[in-house]
N, C-alpha and C positions, 0 to 999 in steps of 0.2 A: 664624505666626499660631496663635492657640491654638484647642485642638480643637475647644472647645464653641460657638466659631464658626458653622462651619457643622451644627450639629444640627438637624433637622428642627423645634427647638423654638425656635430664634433667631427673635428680632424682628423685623422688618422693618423695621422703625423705625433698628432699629441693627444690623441683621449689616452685616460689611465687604462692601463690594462694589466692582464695574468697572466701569464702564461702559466699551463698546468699539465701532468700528467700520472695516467696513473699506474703500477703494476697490479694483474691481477691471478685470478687461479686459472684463468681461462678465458675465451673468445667471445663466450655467450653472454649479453649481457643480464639476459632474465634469468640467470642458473649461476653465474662466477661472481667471487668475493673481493673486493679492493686487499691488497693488503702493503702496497707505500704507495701516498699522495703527497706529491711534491707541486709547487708553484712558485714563479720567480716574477715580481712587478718593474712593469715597462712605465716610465715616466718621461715626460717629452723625450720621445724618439730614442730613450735610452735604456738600457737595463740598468735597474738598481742592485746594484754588484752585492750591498749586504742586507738587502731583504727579500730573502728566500724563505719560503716552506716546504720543510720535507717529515717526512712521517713514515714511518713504518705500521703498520695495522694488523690486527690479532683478527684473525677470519673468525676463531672458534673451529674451522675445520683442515684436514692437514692438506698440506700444496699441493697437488700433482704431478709428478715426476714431469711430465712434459710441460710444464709452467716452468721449474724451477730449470731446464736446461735453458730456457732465454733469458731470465732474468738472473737467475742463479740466488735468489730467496728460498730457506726452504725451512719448514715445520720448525723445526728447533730455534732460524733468527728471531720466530715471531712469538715464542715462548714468555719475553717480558711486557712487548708493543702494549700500548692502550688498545681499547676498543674502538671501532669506528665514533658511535657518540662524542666520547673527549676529542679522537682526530677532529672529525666534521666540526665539532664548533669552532675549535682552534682555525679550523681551513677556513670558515663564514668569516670571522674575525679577518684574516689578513685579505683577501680576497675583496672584502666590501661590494660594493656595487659597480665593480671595474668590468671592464668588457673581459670578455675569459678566451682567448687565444688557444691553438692547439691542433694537433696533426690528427686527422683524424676523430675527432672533437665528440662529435654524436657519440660512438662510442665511450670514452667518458663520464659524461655528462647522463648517460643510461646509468651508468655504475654509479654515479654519485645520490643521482635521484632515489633509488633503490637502498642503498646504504641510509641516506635521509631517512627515508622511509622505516625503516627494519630497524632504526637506533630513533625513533620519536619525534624526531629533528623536524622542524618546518622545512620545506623545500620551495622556492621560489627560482622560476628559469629562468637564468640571468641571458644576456645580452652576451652572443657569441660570434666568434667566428670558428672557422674550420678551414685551416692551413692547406687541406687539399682541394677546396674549390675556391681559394684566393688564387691559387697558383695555374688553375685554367684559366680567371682572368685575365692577370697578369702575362701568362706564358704560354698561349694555348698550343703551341706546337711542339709543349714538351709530355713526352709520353710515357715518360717513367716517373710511378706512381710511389716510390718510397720514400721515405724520408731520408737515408742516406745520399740516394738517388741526387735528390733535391739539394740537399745539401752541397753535393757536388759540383752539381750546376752553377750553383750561384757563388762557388767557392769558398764556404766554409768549412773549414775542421771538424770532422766528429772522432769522440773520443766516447769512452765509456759508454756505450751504449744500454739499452733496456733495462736502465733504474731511472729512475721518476725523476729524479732533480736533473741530471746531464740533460736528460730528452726535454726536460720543460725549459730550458738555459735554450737546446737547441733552438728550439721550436718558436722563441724568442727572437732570438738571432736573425732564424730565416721570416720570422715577420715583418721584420724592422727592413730585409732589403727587399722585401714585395711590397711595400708601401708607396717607395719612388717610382717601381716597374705599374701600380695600378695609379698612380696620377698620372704618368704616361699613355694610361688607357681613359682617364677623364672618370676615374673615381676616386674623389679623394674624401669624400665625407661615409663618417657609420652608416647612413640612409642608403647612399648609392651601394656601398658594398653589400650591404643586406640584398638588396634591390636586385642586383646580379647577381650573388648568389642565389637567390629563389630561383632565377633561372633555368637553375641546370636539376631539369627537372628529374631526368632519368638516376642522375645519382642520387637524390632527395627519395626517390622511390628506392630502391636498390636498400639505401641505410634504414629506412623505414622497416624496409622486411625484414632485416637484421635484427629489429628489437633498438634501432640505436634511438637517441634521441634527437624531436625536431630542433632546427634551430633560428627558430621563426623569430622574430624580437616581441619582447613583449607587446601588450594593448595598450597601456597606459603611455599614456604622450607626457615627458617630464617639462617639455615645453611650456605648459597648461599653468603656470604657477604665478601668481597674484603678485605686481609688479608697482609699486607708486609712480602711475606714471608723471607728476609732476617735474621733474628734475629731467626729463626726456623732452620738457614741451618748452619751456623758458631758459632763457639765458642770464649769464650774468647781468647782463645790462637791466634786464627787467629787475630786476630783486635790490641792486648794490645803489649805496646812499652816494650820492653824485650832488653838488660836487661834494670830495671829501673835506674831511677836516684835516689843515695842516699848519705847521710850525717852521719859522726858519732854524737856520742849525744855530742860531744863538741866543735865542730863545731863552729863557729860563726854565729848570724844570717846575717854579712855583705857577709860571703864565700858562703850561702845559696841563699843570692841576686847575690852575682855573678855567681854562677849555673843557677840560673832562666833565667836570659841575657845571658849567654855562649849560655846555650844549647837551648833557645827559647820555655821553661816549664813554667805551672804556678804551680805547686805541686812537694816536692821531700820528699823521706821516709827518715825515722831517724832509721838508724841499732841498734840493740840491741847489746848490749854489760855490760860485769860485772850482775849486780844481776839484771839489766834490760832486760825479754827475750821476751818482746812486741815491737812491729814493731810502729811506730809513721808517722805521715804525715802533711807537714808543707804546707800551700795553700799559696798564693801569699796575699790573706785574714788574714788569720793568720802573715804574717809580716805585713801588713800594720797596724793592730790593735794596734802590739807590740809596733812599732813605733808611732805609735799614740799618745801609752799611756806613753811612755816615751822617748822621742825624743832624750835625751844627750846620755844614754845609750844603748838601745835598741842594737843597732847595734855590741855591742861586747858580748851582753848574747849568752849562748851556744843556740843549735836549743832543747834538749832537755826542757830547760824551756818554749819553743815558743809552740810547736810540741802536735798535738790531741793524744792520745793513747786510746784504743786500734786502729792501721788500720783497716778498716775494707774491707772484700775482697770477693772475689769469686774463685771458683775450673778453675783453665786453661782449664778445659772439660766441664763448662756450659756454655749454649747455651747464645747467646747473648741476648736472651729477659728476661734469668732470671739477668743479669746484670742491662739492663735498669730500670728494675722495682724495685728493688734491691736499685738503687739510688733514684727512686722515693719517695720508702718507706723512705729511711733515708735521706733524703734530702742532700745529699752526691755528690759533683761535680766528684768525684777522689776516685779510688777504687784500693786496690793492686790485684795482682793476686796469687795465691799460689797454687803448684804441692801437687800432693797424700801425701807427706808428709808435709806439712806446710811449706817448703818453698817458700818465694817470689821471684815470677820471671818477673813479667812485671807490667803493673802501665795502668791504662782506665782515661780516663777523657770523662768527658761528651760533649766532644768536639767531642771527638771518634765515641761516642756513637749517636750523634744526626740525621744523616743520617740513621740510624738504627731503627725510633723508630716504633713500632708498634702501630695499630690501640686499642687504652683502651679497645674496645667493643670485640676482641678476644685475648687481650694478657694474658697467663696463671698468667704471673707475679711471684709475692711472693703470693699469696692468698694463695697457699698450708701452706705456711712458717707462715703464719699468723694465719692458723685457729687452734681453741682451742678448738674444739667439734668436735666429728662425723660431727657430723652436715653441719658444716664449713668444712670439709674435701670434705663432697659428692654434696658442691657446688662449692665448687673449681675443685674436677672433672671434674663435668658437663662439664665444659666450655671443654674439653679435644676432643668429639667428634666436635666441633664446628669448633675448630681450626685444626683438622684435615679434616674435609671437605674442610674448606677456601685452607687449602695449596695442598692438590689437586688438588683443583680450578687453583692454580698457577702452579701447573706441577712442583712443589716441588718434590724433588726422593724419593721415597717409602721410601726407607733405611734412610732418614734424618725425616722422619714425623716416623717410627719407633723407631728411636732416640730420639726424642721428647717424644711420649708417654712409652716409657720405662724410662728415666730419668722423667720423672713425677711419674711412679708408683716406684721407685725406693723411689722418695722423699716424695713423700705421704707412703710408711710402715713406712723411718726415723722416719715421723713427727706423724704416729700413735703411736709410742713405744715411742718419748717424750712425746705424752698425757697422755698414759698410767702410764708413770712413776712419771709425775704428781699428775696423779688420785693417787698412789699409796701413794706418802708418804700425799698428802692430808687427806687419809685413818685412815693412823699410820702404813701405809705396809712397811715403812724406802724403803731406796734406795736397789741396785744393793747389795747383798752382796758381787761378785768380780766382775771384769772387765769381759764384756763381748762383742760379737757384734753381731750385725742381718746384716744376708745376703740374699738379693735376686736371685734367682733363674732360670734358664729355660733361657727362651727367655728374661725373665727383666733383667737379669745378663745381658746377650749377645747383649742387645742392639737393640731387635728386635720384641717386643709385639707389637701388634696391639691393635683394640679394643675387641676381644673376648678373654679376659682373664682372668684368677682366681688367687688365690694367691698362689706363687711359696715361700717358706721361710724356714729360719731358723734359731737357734742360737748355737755360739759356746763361751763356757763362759770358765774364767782361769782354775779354782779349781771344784769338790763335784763329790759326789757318784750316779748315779741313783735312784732318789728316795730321796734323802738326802736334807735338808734345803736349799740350795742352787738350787737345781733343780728342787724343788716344788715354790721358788719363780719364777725362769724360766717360768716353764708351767706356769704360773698365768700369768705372763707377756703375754706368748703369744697367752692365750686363750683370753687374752684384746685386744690385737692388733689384731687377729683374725677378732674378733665381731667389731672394730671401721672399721677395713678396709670391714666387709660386708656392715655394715652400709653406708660408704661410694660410695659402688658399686663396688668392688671388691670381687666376688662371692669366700665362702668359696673353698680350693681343695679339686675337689670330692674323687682324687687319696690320700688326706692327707697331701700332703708336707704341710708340716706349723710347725710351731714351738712350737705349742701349743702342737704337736704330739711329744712323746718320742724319736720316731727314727729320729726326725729332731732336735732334742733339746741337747746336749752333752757335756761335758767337752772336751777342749784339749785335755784330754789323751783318753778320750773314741774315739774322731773322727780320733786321730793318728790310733786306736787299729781298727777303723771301715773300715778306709780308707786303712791299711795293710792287712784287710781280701780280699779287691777287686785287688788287686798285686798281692795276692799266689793262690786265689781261689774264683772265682765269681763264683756267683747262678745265673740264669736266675732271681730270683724276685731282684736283686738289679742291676740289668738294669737299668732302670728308674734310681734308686738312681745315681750311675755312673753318666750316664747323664746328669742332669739338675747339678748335684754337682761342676762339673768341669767347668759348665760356671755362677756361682757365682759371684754374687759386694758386698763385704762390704759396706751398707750403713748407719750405727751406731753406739754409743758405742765406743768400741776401732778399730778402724778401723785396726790398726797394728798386734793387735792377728787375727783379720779374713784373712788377708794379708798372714801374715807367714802359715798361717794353708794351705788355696792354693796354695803358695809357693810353700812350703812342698812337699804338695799333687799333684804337677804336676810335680817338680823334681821326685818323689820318682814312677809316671805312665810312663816316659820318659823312666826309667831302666824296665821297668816291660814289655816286647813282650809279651807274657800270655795275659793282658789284656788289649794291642792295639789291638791286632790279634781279640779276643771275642767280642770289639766294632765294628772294622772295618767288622766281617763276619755280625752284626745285621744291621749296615749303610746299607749294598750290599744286603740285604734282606729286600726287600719291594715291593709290588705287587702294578705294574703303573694302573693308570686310563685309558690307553691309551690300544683301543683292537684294532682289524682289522680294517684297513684301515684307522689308524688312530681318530678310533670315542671313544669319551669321553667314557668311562664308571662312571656309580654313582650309586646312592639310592634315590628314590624319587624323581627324577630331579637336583641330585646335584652332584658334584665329591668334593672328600675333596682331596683339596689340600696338606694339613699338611702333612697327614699320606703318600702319591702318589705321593709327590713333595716335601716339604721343608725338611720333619724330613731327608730324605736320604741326604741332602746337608748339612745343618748344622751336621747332624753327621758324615757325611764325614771329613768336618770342622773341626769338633773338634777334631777326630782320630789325622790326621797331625799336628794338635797343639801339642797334647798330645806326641806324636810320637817325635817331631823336638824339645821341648821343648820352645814354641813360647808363649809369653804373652796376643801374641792377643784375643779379646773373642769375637767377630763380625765374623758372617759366610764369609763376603767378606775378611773382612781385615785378618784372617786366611788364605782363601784361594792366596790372595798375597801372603804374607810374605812365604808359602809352595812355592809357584814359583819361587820368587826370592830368595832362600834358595836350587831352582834346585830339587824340593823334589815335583813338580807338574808341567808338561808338560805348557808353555806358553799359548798355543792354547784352550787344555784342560781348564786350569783355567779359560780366560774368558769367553768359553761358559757357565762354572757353575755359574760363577758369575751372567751373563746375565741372564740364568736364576734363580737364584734367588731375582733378584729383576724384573722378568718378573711375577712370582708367587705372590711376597709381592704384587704387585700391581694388583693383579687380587682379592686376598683375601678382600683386604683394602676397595676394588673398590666394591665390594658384600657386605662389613658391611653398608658399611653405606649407601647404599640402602635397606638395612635389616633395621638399625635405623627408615627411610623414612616412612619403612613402618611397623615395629613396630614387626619383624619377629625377635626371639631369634637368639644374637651374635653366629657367629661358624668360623670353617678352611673352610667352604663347600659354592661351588661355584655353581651357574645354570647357566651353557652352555647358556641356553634358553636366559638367560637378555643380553647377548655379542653380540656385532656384529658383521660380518664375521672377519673381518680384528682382534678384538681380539681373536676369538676361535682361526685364525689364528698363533696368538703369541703366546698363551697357549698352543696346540699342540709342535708347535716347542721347548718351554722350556721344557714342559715333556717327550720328546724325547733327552735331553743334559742329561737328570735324569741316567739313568742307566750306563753314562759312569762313574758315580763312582767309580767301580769297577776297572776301569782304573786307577783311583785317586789312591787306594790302595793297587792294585795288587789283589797277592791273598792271604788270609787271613790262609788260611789252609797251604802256603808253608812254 
């Protein structure tokens, strides 16, 4: 099983799991014998209908008549059974290092320890849950404590009762529907659940006394594991030979072989030309074949007869690990590269690529690209804080592991809105009635989410009316991709941006018409909107209508002073964490960074964008481009920059010791976990904060 499996940051939705249970001679777990252990694996949010274990067990001692009246096992069934030893290993085997599910669990998990024990067996305590304090999370108003009970409730069938395989099928069952009832309650990762279950402390005492056992998670952080972070830091563009080598389609393939020895290549592309507007690529493989198979001629056919079509490629701004995996997936030696607009401009060989490669057990890869379910989506996630740990680890810059997970969740909405539209004409919902695209939002636009985030969205389609055929297919679309990206672990926005919601969902003419209200006349409630709008990514659809719309929209705030002036006075208005004598101020032992640190920087950022007419959408790379444009003090600029990425890494550096320990994601830092030398750092960037104002002057002159 691969590591990032069980990370405190796994889904619940989709970490692998067991469900298990056991029959025994009796109640006690320090004095009673297992004698059948059964378990059934859950695999994204499903049970796997034909891999089950079940086992009968030879105690060595005879049943108890009041044992065998509930299970109805008795002395004579167990007369041929293995011994625990052959069970237990058999059970270590299927079980692997999956999370272990189960009703009443502690007790179990006492039996099994014990059995380990008494049969020679290593015993290591896996990563649990216990069906009865999910179900206080989940349900707390429900007060019947069995498992039929329970079952009941949530309206599942029980059948066969009190043998190990039915109850562990059960127990199955009833996990998979408290999983939606506890992201409901805003726990949706292993960590949180852990987290609130320690909770409940009275019952933790209570099963203790019993003899059962704990169900702490282990020590060991699987996060902790050694990561190449190169392929996390560089993109294509960095690495790919630009310009490429290329061929017309009529080419010969003798002029193709003399290319390949000129220039010391083993792949060259075949330019489109006439009713041909696909890109081709001819491998050193692909001539030898040709020649192979026709030795007299070969050598004077054009390359287009030779040459693969379609090339296949990647974005010049993805990161080099979605490259490698990329070739993995399509067993592909040579990939082109192509700019925002579909032009090729450099050429990868896996030759490039091979110093680069990452470790399989943390690379994001194509999984996202791959997956065809919710399902699939919120385990391809998973891995997301994993890998974000590991490049920490490496002292990777905040700003490039921001980079990372924001080009993840940029590429997981893409790929929710092609499931969606999937599901749809699968339906009879027909396609797209116009051209439209989804854009991401906030901080995922800008290139700088962390892991406490929600969804930022929207859509802007060609043609329709509010309310009209064409808008109501819209909303449909984006109350799907909505619910696939909750699903996945990306929590609904509380604030609404999303595209499901009317005022984020619009025609071209409507967002021209939306976006000239905020030029002549902004409200204080379209702040927010403002905001996150103008650091927007097309990742969908027609990329080129979301493009022009931004365009547009950032030439047309360039002319507009009115409403630089009304951002830049909101930037210069925000109340620092930092009080006398430089001591943190917070709430509850925390200071939130976001609102006391970042929001004034990045909005600063954006103002001068906005302001200079700058393309950049990254709070640094804005704040360059303003300096070397003379339109931000040298000196000035890199303190903000510094601190801004002195901030990213204080935030990032709290999540996921929040994951560790299973504390809800946020912007909010505790002082208390830093030591000297960081509070140290953090004070100093909070103090670079309020020279914004300097950044912008004054807002009311």
């Amino acid at each position: 099983m691969r590591p990032h499996a069980l990370s405190p940051g796994a889904n619940l939705l989709t970490v692998p799991a067991v469900a298990i249970d056991t029959e025994t001679t009796g109640l006690d777990p320090r004095q009673a014998r297992i004698i059948e252990l059964a378990a059934v694996r859950i695999h994204r949010g499903h049970i796997v209908k034909d891999e089950t274990f079940s086992c009968l067990v030879n105690p060595g001692i005879a049943v108890p008549e009041d044992s065998r009246r509930i299970h109805g096992i008795n002395t004579e069934d167990l007369a041929g059974a293995p011994e625990f030893g052959e069970a237990g290993r058999s059970f270590s085997a299927f079980a692997g290092h999956r999370l272990i599910i189960g009703y009443a669990l502690g007790f179990d998990l006492a039996m099994l320890e014990r059995e380990f024990s008494r049969a020679g067996l290593p015993w290591q305590a896996p990563r649990a849950l216990d069906l009865r304090h999910l179900v206080r999370l989940a349900m707390p108003e429900f007060a019947e404590h069995s498992l039929e009970g329970l079952a009941g409730r949530l309206g599942i069938a029980v059948s066969d009762r009190h043998r190990a395989l039915p109850d562990a099928k059960l127990a199955a069952r009833i996990y998979l529907r408290l999983v939606p009832l506890l992201r409901d309650r805003h726990i949706r990762l292993l960590g949180e659940a852990e987290a609130a279950c320690r909770k409940l402390a009275p019952r933790a005492v209570e099963e203790a006394a019993a003899g059962w056992h704990s169900l702490e998670p282990p020590a060991a952080d699987p996060t902790l594991v050694r990561i190449d972070s190169y392929p996390y830091r560089h993109v294509a563009a960095d690495i790919m030979a630009s310009p490429p080598a290329t061929v017309a389609r009529v080419q010969s393939l003798r002029e193709v072989l003399a290319a390949f020895a000129q220039s010391q290549i083993s792949s060259i592309f075949v330019r489109p030309d006439g009713p041909e507007t696909r890109w081709g690529i001819i491998t050193e493989r692909d001539a030898l074949r040709a020649i192979a198979a026709d030795p007299q001629t070969a050598l004077e056919r054009p390359a287009a007869d030779i040459a693969s079509f379609p090339l296949k490629t990647v974005q010049a701004g993805d990161f080099v690990y979605r490259a490698i995996s990329r070739m993995n997936r399509w067993q592909f030696r040579h990939l082109g590269v192509a700019d925002e607009d579909g032009n090729i401009v450099g050429a990868l060989s896996a030759r490039d690529l091979l110093r680069q490669r990452a470790q399989d057990a943390v690379a994001l890869g194509d999984a996202i690209e791959e997956a065809r379910t919710a399902r699939a989506l919120g385990e391809a996630w998973s891995r997301l804080t994993l890998v974000a740990a590991a490049l920490v680890r490496e002292e990777v810059d905040v700003r490039d592991i921001a980079a990372v997970i924001s080009g993840e969740l940029r590429d997981l909405t893409r790929r929710a809105a092609k499931i969606a539209e999937d599901e749809f004409r699968a339906a009879g919902r027909g396609s797209a009635p116009c051209s439209y695209c989804y854009l991401v939002l906030g901080s995922g636009g800008r290139g700088e989410s962390l892991l406490a985030l929600d969804q930022d969205n929207a859509i802007v389609f060609a043609e329709g009316e509010p309310g009209g055929e064409a808008d109501q297919w819209f909303a449909a679309l984006g109350e799907r991709v909505s619910a696939i990206l909750n699903a996945a672990g990306v929590p609904l926005c509380a604030g609404g941006v999303m595209a499901s919601k009317s005022g984020w969902r619009m025609s071209l003419a409507q967002w021209r018409r939306k976006v000239g209200t905020w030029m002549g006349r902004l409200d204080p409630e379209d702040l927010l909107s403002v905001d996150i709008f103008f650091d927007a990514a097309p990742v969908h659809g027609d990329l080129a209508l979301g493009r022009s719309l931004l365009e547009e929209s950032r030439r047309a705030a360039a002319q507009a002073p009115e409403l630089t002036k009304f951002l830049a006075l909101r930037a210069s208005s925000f109340q620092s964490p930092l009080g006398w004598f430089g001591r943190l101020r917070g709430h509850e032992g925390r200071v939130d960074l976001k609102l006391g640190g970042l929001m004034p920087l990045f909005s600063t950022a954006r103002v001068l964008a906005l302001q200079n007419g700058l393309d950049e959408r990254s709070t640094p790379a804005r704040l360059e481009a303003a300096r070397d444009l003379g339109a931000l003090a040298p000196e000035l600029a890199s303190a903000l920059i510094a601190a801004h990425r002195i901030l990213l890494d204080a935030v990032l550096a709290q999540q996921l010791r929040d994951i560790r320990s299973g504390v809800p994601l946020s912007n909010r830092v505790a002082p208390a976990d830093l030591q000297a030398e960081q509070r140290d750092r953090l004070r100093w960037a909070l103090k670079q904060v309020p020279d914004v104002a300097n950044a912008l002057g004054d807002p009311l002159a």
